[in-house]
ZATI-835948 format. One line per field, with one value per residue (C-alpha): x negated, y, z negated. Coordinates in steps of 0.001 Angstrom, whole numbers. Layout:
// residues N
X	X; ...
Y	Y; ...
Z	Z; ...
This chain:
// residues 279
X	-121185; -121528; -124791; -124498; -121757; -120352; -120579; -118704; -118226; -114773; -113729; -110156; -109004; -106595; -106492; -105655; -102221; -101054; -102415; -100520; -97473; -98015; -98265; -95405; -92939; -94012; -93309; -89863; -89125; -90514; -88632; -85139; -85713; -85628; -82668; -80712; -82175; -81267; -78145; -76762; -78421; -79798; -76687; -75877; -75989; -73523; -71170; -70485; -68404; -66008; -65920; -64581; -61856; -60880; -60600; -58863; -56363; -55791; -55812; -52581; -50901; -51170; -50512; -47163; -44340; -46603; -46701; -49920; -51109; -51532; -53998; -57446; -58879; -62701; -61089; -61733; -65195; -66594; -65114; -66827; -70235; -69862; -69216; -72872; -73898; -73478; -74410; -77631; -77878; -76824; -80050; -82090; -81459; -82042; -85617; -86701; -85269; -87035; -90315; -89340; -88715; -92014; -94252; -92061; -92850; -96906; -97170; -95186; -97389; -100679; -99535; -99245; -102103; -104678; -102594; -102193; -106211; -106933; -105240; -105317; -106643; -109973; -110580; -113194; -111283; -107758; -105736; -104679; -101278; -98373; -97412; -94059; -96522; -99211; -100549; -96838; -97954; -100050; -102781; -102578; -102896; -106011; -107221; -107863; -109175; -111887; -112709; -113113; -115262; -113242; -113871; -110550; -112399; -114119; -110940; -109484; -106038; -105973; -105314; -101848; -100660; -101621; -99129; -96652; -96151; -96484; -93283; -91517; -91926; -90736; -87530; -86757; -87397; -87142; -89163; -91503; -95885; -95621; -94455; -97144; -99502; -98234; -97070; -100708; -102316; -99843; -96995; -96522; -94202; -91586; -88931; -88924; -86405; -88979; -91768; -91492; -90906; -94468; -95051; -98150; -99513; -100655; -104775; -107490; -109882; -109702; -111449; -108361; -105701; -107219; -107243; -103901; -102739; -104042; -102201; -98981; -96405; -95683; -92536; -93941; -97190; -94506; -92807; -96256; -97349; -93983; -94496; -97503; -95652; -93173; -91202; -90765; -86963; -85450; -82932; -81407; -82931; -82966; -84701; -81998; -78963; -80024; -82409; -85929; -88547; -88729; -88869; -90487; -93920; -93540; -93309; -92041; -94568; -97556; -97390; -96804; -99614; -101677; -100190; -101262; -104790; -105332; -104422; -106032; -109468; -108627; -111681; -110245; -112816; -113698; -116624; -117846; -119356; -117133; -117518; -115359; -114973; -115627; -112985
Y	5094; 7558; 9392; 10212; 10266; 13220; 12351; 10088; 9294; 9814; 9176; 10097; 8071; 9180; 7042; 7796; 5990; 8006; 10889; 10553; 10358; 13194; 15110; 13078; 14338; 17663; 18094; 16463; 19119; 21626; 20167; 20260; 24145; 24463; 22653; 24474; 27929; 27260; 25439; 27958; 31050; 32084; 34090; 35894; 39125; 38234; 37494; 40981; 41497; 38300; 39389; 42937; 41185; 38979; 41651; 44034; 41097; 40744; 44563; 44582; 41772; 43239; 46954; 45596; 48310; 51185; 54288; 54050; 56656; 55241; 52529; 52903; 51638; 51972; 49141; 46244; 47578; 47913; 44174; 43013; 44392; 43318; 40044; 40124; 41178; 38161; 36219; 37766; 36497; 33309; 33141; 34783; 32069; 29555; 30623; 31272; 28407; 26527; 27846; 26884; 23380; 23320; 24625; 21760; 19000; 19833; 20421; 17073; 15105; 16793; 16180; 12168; 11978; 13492; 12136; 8665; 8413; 9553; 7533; 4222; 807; 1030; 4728; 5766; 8962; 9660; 13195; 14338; 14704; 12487; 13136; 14537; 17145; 17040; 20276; 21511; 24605; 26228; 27187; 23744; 22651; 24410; 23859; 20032; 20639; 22912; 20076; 17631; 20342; 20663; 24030; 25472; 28690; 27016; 25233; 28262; 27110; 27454; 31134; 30533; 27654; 29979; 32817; 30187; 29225; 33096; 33734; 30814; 32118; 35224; 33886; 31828; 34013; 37389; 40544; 38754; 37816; 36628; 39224; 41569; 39383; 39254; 42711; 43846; 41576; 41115; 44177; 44340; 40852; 42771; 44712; 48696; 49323; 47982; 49059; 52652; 51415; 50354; 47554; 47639; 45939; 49054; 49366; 47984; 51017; 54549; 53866; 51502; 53917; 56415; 54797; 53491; 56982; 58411; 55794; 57330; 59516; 62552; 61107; 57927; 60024; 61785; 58550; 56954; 59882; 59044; 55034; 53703; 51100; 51766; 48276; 46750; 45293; 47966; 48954; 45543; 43576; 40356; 38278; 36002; 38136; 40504; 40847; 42364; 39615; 39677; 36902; 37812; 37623; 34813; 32055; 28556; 27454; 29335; 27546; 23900; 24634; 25686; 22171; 19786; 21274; 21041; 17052; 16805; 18072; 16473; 13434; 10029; 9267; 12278; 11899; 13582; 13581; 15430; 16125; 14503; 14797; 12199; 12498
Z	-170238; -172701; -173207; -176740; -179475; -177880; -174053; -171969; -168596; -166979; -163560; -162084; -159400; -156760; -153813; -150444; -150523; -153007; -151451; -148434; -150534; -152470; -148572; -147571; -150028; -149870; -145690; -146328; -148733; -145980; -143625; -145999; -146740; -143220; -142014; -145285; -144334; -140263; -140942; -144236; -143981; -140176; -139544; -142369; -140197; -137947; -140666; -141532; -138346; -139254; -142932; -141679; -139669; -142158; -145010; -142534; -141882; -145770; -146146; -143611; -145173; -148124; -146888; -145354; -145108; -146273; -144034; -142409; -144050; -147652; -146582; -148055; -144841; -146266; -148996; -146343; -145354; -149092; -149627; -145999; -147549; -151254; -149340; -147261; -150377; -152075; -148891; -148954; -152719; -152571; -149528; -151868; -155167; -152451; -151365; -154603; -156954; -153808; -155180; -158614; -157625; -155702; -158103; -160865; -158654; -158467; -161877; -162734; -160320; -161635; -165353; -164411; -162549; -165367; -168166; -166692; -165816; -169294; -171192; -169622; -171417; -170007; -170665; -173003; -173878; -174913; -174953; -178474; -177273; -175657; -171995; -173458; -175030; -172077; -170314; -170219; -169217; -166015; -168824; -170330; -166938; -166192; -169507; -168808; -165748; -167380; -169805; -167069; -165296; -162529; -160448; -159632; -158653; -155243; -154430; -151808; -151837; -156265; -156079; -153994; -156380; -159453; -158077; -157337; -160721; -161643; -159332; -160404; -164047; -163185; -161642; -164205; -167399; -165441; -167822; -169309; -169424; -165897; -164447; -166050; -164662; -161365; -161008; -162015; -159503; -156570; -156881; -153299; -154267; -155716; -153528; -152968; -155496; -158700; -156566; -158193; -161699; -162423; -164616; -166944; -170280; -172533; -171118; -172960; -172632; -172053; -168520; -167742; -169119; -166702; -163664; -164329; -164830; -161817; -159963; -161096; -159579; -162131; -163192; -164150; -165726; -167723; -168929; -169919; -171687; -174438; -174295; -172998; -170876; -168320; -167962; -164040; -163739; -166604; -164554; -163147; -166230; -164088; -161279; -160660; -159982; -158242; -155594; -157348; -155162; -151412; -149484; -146790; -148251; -150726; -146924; -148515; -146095; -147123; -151106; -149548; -147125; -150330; -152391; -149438; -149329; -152669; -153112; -149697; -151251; -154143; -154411; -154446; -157131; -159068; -162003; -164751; -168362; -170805; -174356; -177038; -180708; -182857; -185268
């Protein structure tokens, strides 16, 4: 009931059945990333050896009635590696589109749940825009969850699902905002060969610009000093071809973990007074 012109009450329901299902679907999807990852990818290294024979096969077929010593023997080896290579690709676009499609399916089923529970026939409030238009975005996201005065800061596993959808931003759109943002706050996520080409917005304040500077090798002090930004991924200019994140610290596991406890401590009835316009 609303308190005054501007106040109403608003409850979000989300009941335990569809809780469960929300859990459900995200432990099949952990358990399909790691059938694909055992059944595709767990022995990638061993490949290398079977690559080398089979390119050294084609390498004598090909080499067939040339004296022995015109064969570019290091040919098969380089074409054995730039096969691994791609292997080792192909594992990485796997893990990471992974993330992508994780972080999607949270932000779809968070969309329908606050959009749904807004706008149905015996809400007192409605959103200005259509779910088409709906918190289509991780700030829009957050945005209605401020209004509704929902406290993403005490939920522990909100931090995790925030740098989700940072890394799956970065993977899809490569240089961009989210990586800024995530290099600033998490660089460690990005491999040894970026690691040296820092990645910074231009500082706010002469204090910032300071520290930042002091955290600089003299190369990269040199390069600041002529552009006030030195750009992360300039020299592969991608996130997607080649591999710039690393795996091993971005665990499939860890973000569903962080997912499930967040519906999981989600209320099944969650209440509060929010202010509304009146035009």
């Amino acid at each position: 009931m609303s308190d005054n012109s501007n106040q109403v009450y608003v409850k979000i329901f989300l009941f335990k059945e569809k809780k469960d299902e929300f859990v459900q679907l995200y432990n099949t999807m952990q358990y399909t990333y790691n059938r694909t990852m055992e059944l595709v990818y767990s022995n990638i290294d061993d490949r290398y050896y079977d690559y080398k024979h089979e390119e050294y096969e084609k390498l004598m077929a090909k080499s067939h009635g040339m004296d022995l010593a015109d064969i570019d023997y290091s040919e098969y080896e380089s074409e054995a590696a730039f096969r691994i290579e791609r292997d080792y690709l192909m594992k990485y676009q796997f893990h990471f589109s992974s993330l992508v499609n994780l972080y999607q399916v949270f932000e779809q089923q968070i969309r329908k749940l606050l959009y749904s529970e807004l706008n149905h026939r015996l809400s007192l409030v409605r959103t200005k825009d259509k779910m088409p238009s709906f918190a289509t975005t991780f700030g829009g996201i957050k945005d209605v969850l401020k209004a509704l005065n929902y406290q993403t800061g005490v939920v522990k596993s909100w931090p995790l699902i925030d740098e989700l959808n940072k890394i799956a931003n970065v993977y899809k759109h490569g240089d961009g905002n989210s990586a800024k943002r995530l290099y600033r706050s998490n660089k460690e996520l990005f491999v040894d060969l970026t690691n040296a080409l820092f990645y910074f917005q231009t500082p706010k304040n002469k204090i910032e610009e300071e520290e930042y500077f002091n955290s600089l090798n003299p190369e990269e002090q040199q390069e600041f000093k002529e552009r006030k930004e030195i750009l992360l991924i300039k020299e592969e200019l991608t996130t997607n071809s080649e591999i710039v994140l690393r795996e091993d610290l971005t665990e499939y596991s860890k973000y569903v973990k962080a997912i499930i406890d967040f519906w999981s401590e989600f209320p099944e009835c969650y209440s509060t007074i929010v202010r509304i316009s009146n035009q």
